[in-house]
DOLONU-501064 format. One record per residue (C-alpha): residue number from 1; y, z, x. Coordinates in nm, 3 decimals. Each point is the difference from the previous one (the first is absolute). Last residue first. Layout:
NUM  Y  Z  X;
...
This chain:
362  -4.072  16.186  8.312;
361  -0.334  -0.080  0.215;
360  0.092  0.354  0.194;
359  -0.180  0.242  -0.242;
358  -0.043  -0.228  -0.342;
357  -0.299  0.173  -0.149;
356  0.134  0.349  0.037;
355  -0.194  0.207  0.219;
354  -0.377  0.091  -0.095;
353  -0.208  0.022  0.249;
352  -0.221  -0.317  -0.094;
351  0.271  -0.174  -0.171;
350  0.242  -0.027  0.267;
349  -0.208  -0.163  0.241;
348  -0.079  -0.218  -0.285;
347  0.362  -0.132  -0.022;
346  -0.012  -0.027  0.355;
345  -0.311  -0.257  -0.002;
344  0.160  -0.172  -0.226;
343  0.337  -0.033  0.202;
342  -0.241  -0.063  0.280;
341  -0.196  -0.282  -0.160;
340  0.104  -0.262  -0.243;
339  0.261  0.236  -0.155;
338  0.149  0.000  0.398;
337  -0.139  -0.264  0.204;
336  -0.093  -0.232  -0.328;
335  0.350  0.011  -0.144;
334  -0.019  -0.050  -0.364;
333  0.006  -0.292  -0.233;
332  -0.173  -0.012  -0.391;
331  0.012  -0.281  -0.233;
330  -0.189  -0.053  -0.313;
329  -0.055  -0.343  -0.155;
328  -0.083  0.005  -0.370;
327  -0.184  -0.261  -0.240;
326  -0.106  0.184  -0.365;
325  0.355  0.067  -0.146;
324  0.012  -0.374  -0.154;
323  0.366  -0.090  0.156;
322  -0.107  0.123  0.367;
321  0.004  0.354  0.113;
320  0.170  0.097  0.321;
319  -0.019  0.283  0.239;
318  0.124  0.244  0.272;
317  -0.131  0.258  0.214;
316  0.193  0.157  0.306;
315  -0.152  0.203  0.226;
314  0.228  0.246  0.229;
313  -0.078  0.162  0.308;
312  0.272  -0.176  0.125;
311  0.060  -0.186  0.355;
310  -0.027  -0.339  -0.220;
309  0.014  0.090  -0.400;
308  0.304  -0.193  -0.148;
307  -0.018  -0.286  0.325;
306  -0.367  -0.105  -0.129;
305  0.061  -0.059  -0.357;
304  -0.073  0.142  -0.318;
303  0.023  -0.216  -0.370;
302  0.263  -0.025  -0.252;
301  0.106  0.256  -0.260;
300  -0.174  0.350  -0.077;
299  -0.090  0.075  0.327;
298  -0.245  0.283  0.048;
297  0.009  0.167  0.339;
296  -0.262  0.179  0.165;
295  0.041  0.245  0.243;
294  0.133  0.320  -0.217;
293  -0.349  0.006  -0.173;
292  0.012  0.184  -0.322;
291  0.073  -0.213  -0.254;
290  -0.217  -0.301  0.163;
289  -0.190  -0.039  -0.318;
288  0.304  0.065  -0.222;
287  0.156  -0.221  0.178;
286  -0.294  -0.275  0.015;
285  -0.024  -0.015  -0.376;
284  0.340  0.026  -0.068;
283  0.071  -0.305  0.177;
282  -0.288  -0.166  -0.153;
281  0.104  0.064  -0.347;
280  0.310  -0.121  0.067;
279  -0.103  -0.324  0.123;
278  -0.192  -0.032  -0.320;
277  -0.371  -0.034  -0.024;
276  -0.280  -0.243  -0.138;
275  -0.345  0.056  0.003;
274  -0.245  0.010  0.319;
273  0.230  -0.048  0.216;
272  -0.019  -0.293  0.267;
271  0.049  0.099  0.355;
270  0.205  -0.146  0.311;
269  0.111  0.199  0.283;
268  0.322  -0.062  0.259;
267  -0.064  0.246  0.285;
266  0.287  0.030  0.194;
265  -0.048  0.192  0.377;
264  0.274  0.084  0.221;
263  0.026  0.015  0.365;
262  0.142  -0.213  0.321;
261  0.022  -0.355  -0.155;
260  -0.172  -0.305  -0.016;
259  -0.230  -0.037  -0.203;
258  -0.381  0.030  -0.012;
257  -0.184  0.007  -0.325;
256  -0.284  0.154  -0.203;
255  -0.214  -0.140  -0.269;
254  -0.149  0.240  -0.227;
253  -0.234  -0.165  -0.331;
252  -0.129  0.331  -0.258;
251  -0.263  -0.059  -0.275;
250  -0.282  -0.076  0.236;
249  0.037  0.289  0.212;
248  -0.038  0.222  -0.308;
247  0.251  0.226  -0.028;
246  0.071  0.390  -0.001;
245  0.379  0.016  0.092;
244  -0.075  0.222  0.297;
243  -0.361  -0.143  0.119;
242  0.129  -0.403  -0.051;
241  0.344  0.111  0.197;
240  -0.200  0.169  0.265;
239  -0.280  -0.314  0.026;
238  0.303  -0.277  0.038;
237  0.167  0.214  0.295;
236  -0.242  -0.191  0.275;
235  0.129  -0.332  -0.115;
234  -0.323  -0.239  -0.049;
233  0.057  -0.233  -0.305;
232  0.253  -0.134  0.183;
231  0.100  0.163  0.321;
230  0.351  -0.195  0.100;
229  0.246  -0.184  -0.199;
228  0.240  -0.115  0.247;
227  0.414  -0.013  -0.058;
226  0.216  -0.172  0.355;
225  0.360  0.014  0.090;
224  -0.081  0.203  0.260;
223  -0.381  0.129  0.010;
222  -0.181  -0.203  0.237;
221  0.306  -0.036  0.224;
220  0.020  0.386  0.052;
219  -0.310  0.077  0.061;
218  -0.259  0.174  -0.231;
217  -0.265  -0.314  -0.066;
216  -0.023  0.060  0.364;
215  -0.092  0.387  -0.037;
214  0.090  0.291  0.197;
213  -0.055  0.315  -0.144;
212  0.321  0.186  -0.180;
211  -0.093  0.023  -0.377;
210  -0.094  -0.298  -0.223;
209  0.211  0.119  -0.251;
208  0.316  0.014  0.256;
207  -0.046  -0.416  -0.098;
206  0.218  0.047  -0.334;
205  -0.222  -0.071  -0.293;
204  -0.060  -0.175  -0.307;
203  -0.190  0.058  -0.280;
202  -0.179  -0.277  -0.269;
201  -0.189  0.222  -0.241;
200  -0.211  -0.119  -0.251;
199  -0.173  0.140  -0.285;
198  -0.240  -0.176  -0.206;
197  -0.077  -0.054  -0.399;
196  -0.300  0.273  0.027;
195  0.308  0.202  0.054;
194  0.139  0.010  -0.290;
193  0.268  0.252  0.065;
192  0.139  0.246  -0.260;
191  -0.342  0.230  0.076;
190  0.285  0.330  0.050;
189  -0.149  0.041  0.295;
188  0.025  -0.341  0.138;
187  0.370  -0.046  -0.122;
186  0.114  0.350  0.221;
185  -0.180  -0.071  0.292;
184  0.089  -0.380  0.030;
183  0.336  0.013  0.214;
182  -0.099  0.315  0.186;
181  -0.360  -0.138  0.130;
180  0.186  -0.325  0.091;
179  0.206  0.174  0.242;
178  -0.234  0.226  0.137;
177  -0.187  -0.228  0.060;
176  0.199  -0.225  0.226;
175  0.086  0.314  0.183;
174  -0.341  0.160  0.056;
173  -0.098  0.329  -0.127;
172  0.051  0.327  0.169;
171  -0.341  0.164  -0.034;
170  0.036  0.384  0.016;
169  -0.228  0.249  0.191;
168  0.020  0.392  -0.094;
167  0.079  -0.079  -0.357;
166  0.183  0.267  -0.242;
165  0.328  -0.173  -0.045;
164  -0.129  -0.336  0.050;
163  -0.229  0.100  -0.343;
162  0.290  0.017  -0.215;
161  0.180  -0.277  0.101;
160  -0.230  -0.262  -0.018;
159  0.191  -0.252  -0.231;
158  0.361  0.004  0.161;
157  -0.123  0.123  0.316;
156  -0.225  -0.277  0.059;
155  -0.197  0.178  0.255;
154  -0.365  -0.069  -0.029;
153  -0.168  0.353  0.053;
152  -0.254  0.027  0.236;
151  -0.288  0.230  -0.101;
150  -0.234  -0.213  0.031;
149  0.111  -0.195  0.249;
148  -0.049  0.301  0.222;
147  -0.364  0.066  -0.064;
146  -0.064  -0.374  0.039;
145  0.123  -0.017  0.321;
144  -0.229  -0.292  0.113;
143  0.190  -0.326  -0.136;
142  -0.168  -0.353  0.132;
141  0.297  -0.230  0.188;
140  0.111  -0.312  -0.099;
139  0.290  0.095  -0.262;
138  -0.064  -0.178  -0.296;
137  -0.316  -0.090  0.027;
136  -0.149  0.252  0.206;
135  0.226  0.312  -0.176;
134  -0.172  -0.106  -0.364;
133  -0.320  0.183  0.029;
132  0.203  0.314  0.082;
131  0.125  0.007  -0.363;
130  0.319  0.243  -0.012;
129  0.232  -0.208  0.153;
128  0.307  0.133  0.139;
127  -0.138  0.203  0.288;
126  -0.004  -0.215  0.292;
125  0.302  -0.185  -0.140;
124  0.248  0.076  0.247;
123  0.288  0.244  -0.076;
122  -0.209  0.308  -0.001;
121  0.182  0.330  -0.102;
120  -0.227  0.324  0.139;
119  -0.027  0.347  -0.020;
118  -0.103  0.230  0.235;
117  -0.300  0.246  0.043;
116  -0.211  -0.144  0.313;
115  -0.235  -0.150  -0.219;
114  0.275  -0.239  -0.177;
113  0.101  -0.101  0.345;
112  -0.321  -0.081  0.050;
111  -0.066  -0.187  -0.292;
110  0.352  -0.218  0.031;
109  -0.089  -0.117  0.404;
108  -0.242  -0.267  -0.026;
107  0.078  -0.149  -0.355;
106  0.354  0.022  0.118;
105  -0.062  -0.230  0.350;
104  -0.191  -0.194  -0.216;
103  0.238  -0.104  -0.264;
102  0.309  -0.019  0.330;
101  0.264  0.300  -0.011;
100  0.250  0.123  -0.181;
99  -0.148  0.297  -0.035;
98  0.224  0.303  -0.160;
97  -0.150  0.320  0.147;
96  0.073  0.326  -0.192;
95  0.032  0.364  0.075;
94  0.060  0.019  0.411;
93  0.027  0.214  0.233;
92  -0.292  0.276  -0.016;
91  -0.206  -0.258  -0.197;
90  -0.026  -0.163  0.347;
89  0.073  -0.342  0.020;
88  -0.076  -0.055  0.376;
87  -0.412  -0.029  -0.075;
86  0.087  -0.303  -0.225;
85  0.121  -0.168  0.273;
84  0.252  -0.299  -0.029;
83  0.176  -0.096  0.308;
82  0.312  0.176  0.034;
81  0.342  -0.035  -0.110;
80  0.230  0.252  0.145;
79  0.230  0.251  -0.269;
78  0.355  0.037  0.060;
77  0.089  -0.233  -0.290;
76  0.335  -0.091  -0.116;
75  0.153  -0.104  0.290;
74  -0.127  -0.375  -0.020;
73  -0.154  -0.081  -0.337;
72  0.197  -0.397  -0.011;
71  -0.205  -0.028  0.367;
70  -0.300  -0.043  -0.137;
69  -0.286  -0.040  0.228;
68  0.151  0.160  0.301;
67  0.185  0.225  -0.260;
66  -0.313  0.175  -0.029;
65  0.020  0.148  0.325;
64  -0.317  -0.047  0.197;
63  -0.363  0.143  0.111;
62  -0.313  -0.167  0.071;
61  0.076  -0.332  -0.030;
60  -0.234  -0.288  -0.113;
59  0.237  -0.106  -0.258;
58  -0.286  -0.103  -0.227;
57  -0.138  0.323  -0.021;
56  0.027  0.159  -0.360;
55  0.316  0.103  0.115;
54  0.111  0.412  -0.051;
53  0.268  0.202  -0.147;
52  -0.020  0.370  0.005;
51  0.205  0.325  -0.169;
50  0.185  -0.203  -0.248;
49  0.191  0.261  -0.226;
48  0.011  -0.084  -0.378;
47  0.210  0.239  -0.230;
46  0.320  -0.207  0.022;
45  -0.132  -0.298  0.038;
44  0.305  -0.242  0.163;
43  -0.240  -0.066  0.349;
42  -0.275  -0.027  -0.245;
41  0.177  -0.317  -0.155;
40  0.012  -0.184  0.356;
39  -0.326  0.134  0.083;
38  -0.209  -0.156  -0.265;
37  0.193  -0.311  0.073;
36  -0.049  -0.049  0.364;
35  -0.318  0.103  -0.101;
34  -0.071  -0.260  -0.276;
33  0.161  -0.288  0.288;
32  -0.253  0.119  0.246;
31  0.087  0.244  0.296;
30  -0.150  0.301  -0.175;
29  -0.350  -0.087  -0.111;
28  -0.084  0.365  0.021;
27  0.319  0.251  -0.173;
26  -0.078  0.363  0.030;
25  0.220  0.252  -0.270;
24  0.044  0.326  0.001;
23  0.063  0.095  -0.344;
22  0.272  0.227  -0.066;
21  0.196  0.266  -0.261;
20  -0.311  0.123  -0.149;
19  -0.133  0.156  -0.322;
18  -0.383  0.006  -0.117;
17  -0.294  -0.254  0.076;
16  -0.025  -0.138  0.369;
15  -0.280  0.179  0.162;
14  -0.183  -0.167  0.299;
13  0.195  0.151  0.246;
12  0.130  0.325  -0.151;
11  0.383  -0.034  -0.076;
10  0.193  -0.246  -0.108;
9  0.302  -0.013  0.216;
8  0.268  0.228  -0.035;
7  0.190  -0.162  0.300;
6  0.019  0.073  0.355;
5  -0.178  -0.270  0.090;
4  -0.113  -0.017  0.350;
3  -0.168  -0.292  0.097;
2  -0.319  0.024  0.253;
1  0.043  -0.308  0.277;
């Protein structure tokens, strides 16, 4: 079904520099719990226009409403949801395709949409890692698009900014990481962390994390009432946060866990400093790091939970320094469907054509 936008849209297929009002949008992936999001806050976008949504297959229906897979969007798109095709995104109708589909599925369908003139936000992890010798270990599968992970851009918007707004292809990073990658940013490049002493990170995670495929360890009476470490020494986001912050896998211990609730992540980290510091000091530290990024919040007193960032774009970072000023445990929580994925992946929508940074996540 052609859309008809009547919209300032922007212009030429393939071109997307100068002034616009509108970016068609295509959504793939869009019956899983980041495209239920994604959509939800595009629905609110005022210079966003979805012009095709489309299932990475696993529905195994050609055509449908996407209420039939959420209802909670009912009435507020007119738009089918078709299989994915790359040959239906035509650069004629849309500007940018946010996939929110499977690694491979992305690694598959990112360089051609990339040849055919549009831009691209990737939600999986095809594209996060920039060393294709690490993809079998950590993700099973040998990388092949090597002209297109090169010039991905890893989207921590907070740290990246400047190159999301020019990239054609953007790696949205992964939730867990990116909430340890914005506690420790700001104390790794200023060298106040020893971190030849160790780093861990013990984070926690609602079970929407694991996205909407059926898994036993996934029902209901597996996770009630119930908190499992899972992936240790082997989580597939370890390798982004180690790239980002610049570690050595050695110096840096992530163990992941399971509990029971909905959303939210809280990543509780441990580090040693390498000479003493103030709690002030810290807090101005990471406030004048973060100066400029309306998503990240600095508490001054007590530590983040859960329930202060859930259906927020928010992260929250808090700390505390023991007597000697060397020991300190910082805290970060955000909402790993929305800051953890399509609130981030939003925020660099915005980015690369230039709207304000907090378009419908405010």
């Amino acid at each position: 079904m052609k859309a008809i936008i009547e919209d300032e849209t922007f212009g030429t297929p393939g071109k997307h520099e100068g002034p616009a009002r509108v970016v068609r949008v295509a959504v793939a992936g869009a019956t899983g719990y980041a495209g239920l999001e994604l959509l939800r806050l595009l629905s609110r976008h005022p210079q966003a226009r979805v012009t095709r949504l489309m299932s990475s297959g696993r529905d195994g229906k050609k055509e449908f409403p996407i209420e039939d897979s959420h209802p909670s969007l009912r009435g507020k798109f007119t738009v089918p949801c078709q299989p994915l095709s790359v040959e239906a995104l035509a650069p004629s109708e849309v500007d940018l395709v946010f996939l929110a589909t499977p690694h491979q599925t992305a690694l598959e369908v990112a360089p051609a949409l990339l040849e055919r003139g549009l831009r691209v936000v990737d939600l999986s992890a095809a594209f996060r890692l920039k060393d294709t010798a690490a993809y079998p270990r950590w993700y099973g599968f040998e990388h092949n698009a090597h002209s297109a992970l090169k010039e991905a851009v890893y989207g921590v918007t907070e740290l990246n900014g400047k190159h999301i707004a020019k990239a054609r292809l953007v790696a949205n990073p992964g939730c867990y990481a990116t909430s340890v990658i914005l506690a420790l940013a700001p104390v790794l490049r200023e060298r106040w962390i020893d971190s030849e002493a160790g780093i861990i990170s013990d984070s926690k995670s609602g079970a929407s994390g694991a996205g909407r495929g059926l898994s036993e360890k996934l029902h209901f009476v597996e996770v009630n009432e119930n908190c499992r470490a899972y992936g240790l020494f082997n989580h597939r986001h370890v390798p982004e946060m180690l790239q980002a912050l610049n570690l050595a896998e050695g110096d840096f211990t992530f163990t992941p866990h399971l509990l029971p609730i909905t959303r939210g992540i809280l990543s509780t980290i441990y580090v040693r400093l390498s000479q003493p510091r103030t709690h002030e000091e810290v807090v101005t530290l990471y406030r004048n790091f973060y100066a400029h990024a309306p998503f990240v919040r600095v508490l001054a007193h007590g530590v983040p939970e859960i329930q202060s960032v859930a259906q927020t774009n928010f992260t929250d970072i808090g700390f505390s320094i023991d007597g000697d000023g060397r020991r300190m445990i910082i805290v970060s929580a955000l909402d790993n469907l929305i800051k953890g994925a399509a609130g981030q992946a939003i925020q660099n929508m915005n980015l690369m054509y230039g709207f304000d940074e907090g378009t419908a996540l405010t």
